[in-house]
C-alpha positions in Angstrom: 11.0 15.6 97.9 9.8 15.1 94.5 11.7 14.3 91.3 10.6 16.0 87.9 11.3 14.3 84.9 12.2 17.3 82.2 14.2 17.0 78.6 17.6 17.5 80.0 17.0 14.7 81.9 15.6 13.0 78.8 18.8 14.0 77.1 21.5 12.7 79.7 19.6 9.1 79.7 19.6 9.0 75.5 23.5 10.1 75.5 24.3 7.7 78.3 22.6 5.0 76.4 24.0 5.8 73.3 27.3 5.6 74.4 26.9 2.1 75.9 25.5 1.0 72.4 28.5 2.2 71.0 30.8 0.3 73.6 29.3 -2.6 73.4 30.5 -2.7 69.8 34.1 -1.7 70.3 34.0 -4.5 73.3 32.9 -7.3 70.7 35.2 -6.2 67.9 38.1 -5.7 70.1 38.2 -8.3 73.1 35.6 -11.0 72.2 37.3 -13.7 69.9 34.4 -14.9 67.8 34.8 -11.6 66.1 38.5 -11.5 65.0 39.1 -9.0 62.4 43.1 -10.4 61.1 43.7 -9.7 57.5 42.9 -12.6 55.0 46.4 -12.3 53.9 49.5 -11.8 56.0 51.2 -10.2 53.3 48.4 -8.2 51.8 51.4 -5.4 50.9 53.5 -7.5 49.2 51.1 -9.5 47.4 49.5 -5.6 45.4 53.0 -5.1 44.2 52.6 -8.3 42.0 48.8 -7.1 41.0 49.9 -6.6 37.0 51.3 -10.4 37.4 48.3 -11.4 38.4 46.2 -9.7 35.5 48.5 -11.3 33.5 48.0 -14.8 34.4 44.1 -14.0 34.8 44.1 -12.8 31.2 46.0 -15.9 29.7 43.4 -18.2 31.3 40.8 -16.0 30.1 42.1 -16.8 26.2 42.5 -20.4 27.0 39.6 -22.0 24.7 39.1 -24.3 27.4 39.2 -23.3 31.8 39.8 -25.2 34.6 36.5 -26.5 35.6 35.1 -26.9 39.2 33.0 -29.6 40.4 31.3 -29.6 44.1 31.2 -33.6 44.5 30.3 -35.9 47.9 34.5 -36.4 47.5 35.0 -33.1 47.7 36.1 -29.9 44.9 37.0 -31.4 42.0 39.3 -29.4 39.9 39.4 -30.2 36.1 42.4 -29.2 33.8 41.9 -28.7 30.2 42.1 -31.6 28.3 44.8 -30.2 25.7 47.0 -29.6 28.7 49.8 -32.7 29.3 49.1 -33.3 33.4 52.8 -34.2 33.0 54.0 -30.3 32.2 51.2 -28.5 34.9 52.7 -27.0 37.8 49.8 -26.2 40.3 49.6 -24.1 43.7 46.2 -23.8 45.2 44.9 -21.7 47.8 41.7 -22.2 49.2 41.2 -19.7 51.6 37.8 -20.0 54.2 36.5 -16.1 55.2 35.5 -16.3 58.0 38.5 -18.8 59.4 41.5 -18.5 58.8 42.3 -21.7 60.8 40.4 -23.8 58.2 43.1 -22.2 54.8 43.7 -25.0 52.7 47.8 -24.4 51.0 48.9 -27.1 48.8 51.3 -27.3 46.4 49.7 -29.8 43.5 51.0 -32.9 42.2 48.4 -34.1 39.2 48.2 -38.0 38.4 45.5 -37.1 35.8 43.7 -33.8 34.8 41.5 -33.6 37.6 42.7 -32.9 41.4 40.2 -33.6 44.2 40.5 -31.4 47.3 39.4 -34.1 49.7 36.5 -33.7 51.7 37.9 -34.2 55.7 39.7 -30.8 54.8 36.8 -28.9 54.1 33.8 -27.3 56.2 30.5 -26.1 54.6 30.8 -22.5 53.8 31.9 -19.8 51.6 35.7 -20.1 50.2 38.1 -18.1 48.4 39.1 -20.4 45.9 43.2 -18.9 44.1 44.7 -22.0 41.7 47.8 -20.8 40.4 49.3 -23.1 37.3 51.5 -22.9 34.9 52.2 -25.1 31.7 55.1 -25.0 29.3 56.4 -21.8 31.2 52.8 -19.7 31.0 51.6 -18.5 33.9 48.1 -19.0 34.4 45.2 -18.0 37.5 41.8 -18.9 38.4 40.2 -17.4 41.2 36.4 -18.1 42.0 34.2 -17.9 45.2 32.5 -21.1 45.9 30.4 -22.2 48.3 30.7 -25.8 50.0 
């Protein structure tokens, strides 16, 4: 008996195929951990409810005359506070926040001993980061948020 190859056939092999292609995605998105998909934040909700605080506190650093300034050294990220600011009066939160792993978030709540705070190297991979540095001096809330790549 002899098998004839015709477009119906032709069709049935391109759907069947196309429907592997297209599990084969939902297979790596879904069980395969190298692609995890988790939300940057936890509390992504929560966190627009405060958006107008946060165009607040962007705006007042945008009128400072001078910004925090960020340094990519062999230490690490240096982060430089205005030199008009008293390092005594600075409250500082930083979150430094890697895309593409969570695991590797760097939290810290600031302490200065000078204007400038160095996020040590050891805590830091090469790669793209979300850098948020939340301050505030003599009761004015300030933000600076940049993308920087290490």
């Amino acid at each position: 008996m002899s098998f004839k190859f015709n477009w119906g056939h032709g069709i049935s092999i391109a759907l069947a195929l196309f429907v592997l292609f297209i599990g084969s995605f939902v297979y790596k998105t879904l069980v395969v951990a190298k692609y995890d998909h988790t939300l940057i934040s936890e509390e992504y909700y929560k966190e627009e409810l405060n958006y107008q605080n946060e165009i607040d506190r962007l705006n007042n650093a945008a009128n400072l005359s001078q910004n925090v300034v960020i340094n990519k050294t062999n230490k690490g990220i240096e982060l430089v506070f205005p030199n008009t600011f008293d390092y005594t009066k600075i409250i500082a939160h930083l979150n430094l926040q890697r895309i593409s792993n969570k695991e590797l978030d760097f939290v810290k709540d600031i302490e200065l001993e000078g204007l400038m705070y160095i996020i040590p190297d050891e805590h830091l991979v090469r790669g793209m980061y979300s850098l948020k540095l939340n301050w505030e001096y003599e009761e004015i809330p300030y933000q600076l948020k940049e993308k920087i790549r290490y």
